[in-house]
N, C-alpha and C positions, 0 to 999 in steps of 0.2 A: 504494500500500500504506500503511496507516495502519498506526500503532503505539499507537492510545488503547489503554489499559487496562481491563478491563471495572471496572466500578463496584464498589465494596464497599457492602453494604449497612448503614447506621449502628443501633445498638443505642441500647436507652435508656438504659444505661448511659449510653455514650460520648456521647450527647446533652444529657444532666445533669450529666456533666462540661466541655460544651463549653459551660454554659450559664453555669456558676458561674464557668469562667476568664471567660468576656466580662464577667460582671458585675464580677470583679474588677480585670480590666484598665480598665474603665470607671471603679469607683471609685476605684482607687489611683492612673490619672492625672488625675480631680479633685483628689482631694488633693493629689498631689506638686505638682500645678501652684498650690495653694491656698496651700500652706508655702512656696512656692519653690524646691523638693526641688533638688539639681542632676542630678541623677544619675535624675528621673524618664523622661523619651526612653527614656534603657540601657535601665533596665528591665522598661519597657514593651516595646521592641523587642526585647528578649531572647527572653520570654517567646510572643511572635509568629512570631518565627524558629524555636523549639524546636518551635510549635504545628504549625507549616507542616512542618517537613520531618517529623513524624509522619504528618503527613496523606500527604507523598507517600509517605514508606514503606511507607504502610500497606496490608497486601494483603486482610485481614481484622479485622473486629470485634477490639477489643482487651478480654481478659479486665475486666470490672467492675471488681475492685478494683482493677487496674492503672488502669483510668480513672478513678478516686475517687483515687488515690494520686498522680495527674500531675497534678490538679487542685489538691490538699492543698501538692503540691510548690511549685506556681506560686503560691497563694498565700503560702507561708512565705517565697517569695524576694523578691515585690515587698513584705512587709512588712516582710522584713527589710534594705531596702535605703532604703526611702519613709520607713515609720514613725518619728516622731523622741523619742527619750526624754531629756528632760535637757539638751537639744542633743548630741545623739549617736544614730546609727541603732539600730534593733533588732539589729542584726549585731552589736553590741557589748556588747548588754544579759549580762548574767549573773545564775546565782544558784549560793546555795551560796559555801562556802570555795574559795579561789584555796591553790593548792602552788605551795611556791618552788621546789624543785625542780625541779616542769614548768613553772615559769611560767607558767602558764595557771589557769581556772576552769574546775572539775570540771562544770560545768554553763553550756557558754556558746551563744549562741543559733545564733551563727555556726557551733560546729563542730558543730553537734548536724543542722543544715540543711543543711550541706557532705554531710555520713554519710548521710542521707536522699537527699538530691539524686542521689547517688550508688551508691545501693543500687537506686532506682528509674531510673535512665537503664539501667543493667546491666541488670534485668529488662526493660526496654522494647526493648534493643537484641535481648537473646536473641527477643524475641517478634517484633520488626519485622526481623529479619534473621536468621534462623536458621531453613531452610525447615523444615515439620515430617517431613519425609522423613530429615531431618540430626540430628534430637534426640535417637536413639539411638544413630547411627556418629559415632563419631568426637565423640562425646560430650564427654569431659574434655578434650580440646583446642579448642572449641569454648567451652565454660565460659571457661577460661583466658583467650579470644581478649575475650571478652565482659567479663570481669572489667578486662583491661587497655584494653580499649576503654571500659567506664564510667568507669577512673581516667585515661584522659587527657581524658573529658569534663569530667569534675571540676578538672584543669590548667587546659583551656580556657578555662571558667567565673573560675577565680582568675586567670587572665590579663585576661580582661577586663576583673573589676574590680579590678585595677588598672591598666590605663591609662585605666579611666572616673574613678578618683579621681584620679589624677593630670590628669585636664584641669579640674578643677576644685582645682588645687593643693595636692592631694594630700591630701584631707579623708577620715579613715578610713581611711586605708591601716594593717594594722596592723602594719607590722614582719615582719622576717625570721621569727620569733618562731610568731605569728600564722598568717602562709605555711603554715608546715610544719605545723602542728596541724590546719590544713582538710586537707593532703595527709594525713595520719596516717589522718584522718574520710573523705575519699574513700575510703584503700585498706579501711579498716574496714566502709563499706558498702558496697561492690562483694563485698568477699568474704562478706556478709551474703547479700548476692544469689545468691551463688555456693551458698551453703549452700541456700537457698530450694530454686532449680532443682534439688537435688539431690535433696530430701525430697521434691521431688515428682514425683520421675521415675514414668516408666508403669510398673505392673504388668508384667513379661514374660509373653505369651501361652506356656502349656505346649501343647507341640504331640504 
């Protein structure tokens, strides 16, 4: 008895987006390896890792902009990890006025990628694990499950890097500070996501 999976058939979407992550996975480990990046390997194999288990989750064609938005996501992360401004990554870069208050900058590259990152793993997980027989029962707990599922992806992710900065003696790490503001930006896009899924629920058939 075999257990293969029947095939999914690929979209062009999802083709055009696998097209532009390889280009970029190609070009941003020339370059990280070009600068001396340390941290180029991570996240190169990050992005690899994230790409694979899509694939195996995947039972069907993933909606277009979802696959233009996974694409968008992976580039913002290997450049904001590779790219070096000043001698400092893109993760760090800002604009706009910094609050003392928050400590932080109203406009910073990192939490603005963290929120995004985060908005789209939530949309991704509802689509790659949420059979669509389940989209309408049992709905709002389902959301929830998703939403707390993209914000501990988002954990994961700042977990990472930092023990990948820390093997590199701990270059970029930003602080307790820092932490909490990508955590703030994860739960703000997961519940972004949460809104999504909601404004676009089905029409109920009048019977």
């Amino acid at each position: 008895m075999t257990r293969d999976r029947p095939r999914c058939p690929v979209s062009a979407a999802e083709t055009a987006a696998a097209a532009v992550v390889a280009v970029a996975v190609v070009g941003f480990g020339v370059y990280g390896v070009a600068t001396s990046a340390p941290s180029t390997v991570g996240y190169l194999v990050s992005v690899l890792v994230v790409g694979g288990l899509i694939v195996w989750f995947r039972r069907e064609p993933l909606p277009g902009a979802l696959a233009a938005a996974l694409a968008l996501d992976a580039i913002a992360h290997l450049a904001g990890g590779l790219i070096l401004i000043d001698d400092e990554v893109l993760y760090d870069a800002s604009i706009g006025p910094a609050t003392a208050s928050l400590d932080t900058h109203l406009l910073q590259y990192d939490h603005l990628v963290h929120g995004y990152g985060s908005l789209v793993a939530t949309l991704t997980l509802w689509v790659l694990l949420v059979p669509p027989e389940l989209k309408d029962r049992g709905r709002g707990n389902l959301i929830v499950l998703c939403v707390l599922a993209g914000m501990g992806i988002g954990a994961v992710n700042e977990m990472i890097e930092f023990v990948a900065t820390l093997a590199h003696h701990g270059a970029h790490v930003g602080g307790y500070t820092n932490t909490g503001w990508d955590l703030v930006a994860n739960a703000v896009g997961a519940l972004l996501a949460a809104a999504i899924i909601v404004a676009r629920r089905p029409a109920a058939v009048s019977t």
